[in-house]
C-alpha angles and dihedrals in degrees: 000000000000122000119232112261115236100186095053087052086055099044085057095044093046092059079057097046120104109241095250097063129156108171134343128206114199122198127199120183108185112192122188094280108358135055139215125204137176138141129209132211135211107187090199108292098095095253133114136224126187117250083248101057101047114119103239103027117098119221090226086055083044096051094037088054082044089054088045091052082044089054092049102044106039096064088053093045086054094055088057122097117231101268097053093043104119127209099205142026127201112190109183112190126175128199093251084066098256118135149172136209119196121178127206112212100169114094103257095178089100094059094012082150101041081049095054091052098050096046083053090056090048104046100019108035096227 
């Protein structure tokens, strides 16, 4: 089994990154036959926006880096067995080159908003 590559997810997500970044949390939700991708940045005040909503990032640059992590993640996740098929994946980098990956392996599709709130509240203190 091969293992993701980090480095190659935040190779894609750097092309998609505003110049003035302090720290980005990606998030991957991965459903039975759909995915769900977005990535958040905080430019050194503490405070997040959504990939979307960044000045100077085009959402069709946004949704083509989306379909390369795809491309990169689903091969891996069908190699999984059931049990250590995850649901979600959090990856936090820095700009000092520090970074964090969390998996979700409970199935989150009963409470997928509750979920969502709750991980904001996690990763991005909202």
């Amino acid at each position: 089994m091969k293992d993701i590559t980090y480095q190659s997810i935040f190779n894609t997500l750097q092309d998609i990154l505003p110049d003035a970044w302090h720290k980005v949390v990606f998030y991957a939700q991965y459903g039975e036959s759909s995915y769900s991708m977005k990535y958040f940045v905080d430019s050194g005040d503490g405070k997040y926006t959504e990939c979307f909503k960044l000045k100077g990032v085009s959402k069709r640059d946004i949704i083509k880096a989306f379909a390369t992590i795809d491309s990169q993640i689903m091969p891996i996740r069908k190699e999984l067995s059931i049990k250590d098929t995850w649901s979600v994946m959090t990856l936090v980098v820095d700009d000092e080159g520090n970074f964090k990956a969390d998996y979700e392996y409970k199935k989150i599709s009963d409470d997928s908003i509750g979920y969502y709130q709750r991980w904001k509240e996690k990763y991005l203190n909202q």
